[in-house]
VEXRO-359318 format. One line per 8 residues: number of its first residue (from 0); their letters; for each residue z negated, x, y of C-alpha. Coordinates in nm, 4 decimals. Layout:
<recs>
NUM = a = Z/X/Y  ...
</recs>
This chain:
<recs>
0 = xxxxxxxx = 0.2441/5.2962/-1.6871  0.1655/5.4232/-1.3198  0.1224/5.2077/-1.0613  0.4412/5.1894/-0.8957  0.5664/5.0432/-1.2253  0.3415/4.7848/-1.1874  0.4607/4.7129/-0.8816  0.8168/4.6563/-0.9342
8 = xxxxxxxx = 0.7599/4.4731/-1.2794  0.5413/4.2373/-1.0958  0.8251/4.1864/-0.8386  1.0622/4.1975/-1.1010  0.8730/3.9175/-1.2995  0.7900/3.6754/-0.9623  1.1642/3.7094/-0.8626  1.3152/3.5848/-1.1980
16 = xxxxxxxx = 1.0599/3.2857/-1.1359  1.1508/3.1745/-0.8443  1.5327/3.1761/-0.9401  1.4447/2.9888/-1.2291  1.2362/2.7241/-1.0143  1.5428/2.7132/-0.7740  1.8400/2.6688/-1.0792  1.6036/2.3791/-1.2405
24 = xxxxxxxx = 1.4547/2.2122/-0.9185  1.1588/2.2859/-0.9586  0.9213/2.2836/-0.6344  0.5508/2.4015/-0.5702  0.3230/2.1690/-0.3961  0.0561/2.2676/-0.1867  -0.2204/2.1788/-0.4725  -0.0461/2.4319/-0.6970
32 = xxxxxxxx = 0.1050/2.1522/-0.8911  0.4593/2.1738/-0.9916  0.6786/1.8835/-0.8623  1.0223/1.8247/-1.0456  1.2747/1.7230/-0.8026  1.4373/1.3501/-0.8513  1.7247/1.2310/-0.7731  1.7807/0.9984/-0.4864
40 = xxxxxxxx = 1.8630/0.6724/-0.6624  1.6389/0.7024/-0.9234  1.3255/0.7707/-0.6664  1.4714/0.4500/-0.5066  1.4401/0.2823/-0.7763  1.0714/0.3740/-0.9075  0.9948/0.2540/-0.5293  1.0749/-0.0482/-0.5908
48 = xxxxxxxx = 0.9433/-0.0692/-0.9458  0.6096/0.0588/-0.7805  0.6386/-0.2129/-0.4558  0.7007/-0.4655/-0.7264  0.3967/-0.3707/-0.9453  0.1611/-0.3353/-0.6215  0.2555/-0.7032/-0.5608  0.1672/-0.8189/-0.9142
56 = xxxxxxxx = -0.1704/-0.6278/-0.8872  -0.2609/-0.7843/-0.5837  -0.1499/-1.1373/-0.7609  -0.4215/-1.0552/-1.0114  -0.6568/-0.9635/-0.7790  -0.6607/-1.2560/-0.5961  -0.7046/-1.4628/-0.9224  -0.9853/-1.2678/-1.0365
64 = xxxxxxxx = -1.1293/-1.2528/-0.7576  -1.1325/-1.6799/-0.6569  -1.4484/-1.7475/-0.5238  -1.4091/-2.1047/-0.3670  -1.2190/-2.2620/-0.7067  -0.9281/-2.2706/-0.4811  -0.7369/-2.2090/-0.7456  -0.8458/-2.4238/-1.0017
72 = xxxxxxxx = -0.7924/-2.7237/-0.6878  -0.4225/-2.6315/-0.6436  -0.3489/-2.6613/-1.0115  -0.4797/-2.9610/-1.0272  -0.3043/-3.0593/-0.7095  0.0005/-3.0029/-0.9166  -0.0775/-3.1613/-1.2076  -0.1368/-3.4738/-1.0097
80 = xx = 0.1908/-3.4196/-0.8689  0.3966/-3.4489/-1.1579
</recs>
């Protein structure tokens, strides 16, 4: 194989790639990592699914984290109440 076959099979090969990236949505990121494109509602939705989980994490954080038995005072605060 002489060079200039080289050539165009290594065109040939990089062009069928990127129409096969394009027909399955398939993006490159600047690491080199391949991101799969998502549709808009469902992105939407793991937003919110991540938001909600962010909150929960910070919930636990906070309880793990209770220095001053703050915690432990309001519970008992509502015990009382009851």
């Amino acid at each position: 194989m002489n060079p200039f076959e080289m050539v165009v099979l290594i065109v040939a090969i990089t062009a069928v790639a990127s129409v096969l990236r394009a027909r399955y949505g398939i993006g490159r990121s600047r690491g080199g990592r391949q991101d799969i494109a998502v549709p808009d509602a469902e992105a939407s939705r793991m937003r919110d699914e991540i938001r909600a989980l962010k909150d929960r994490v910070a919930v636990l954080e906070r309880l793990a984290t209770d220095d001053n038995n703050s915690l432990e005072r309001e519970i008992e605060r509502l015990r009382d109440k009851a």
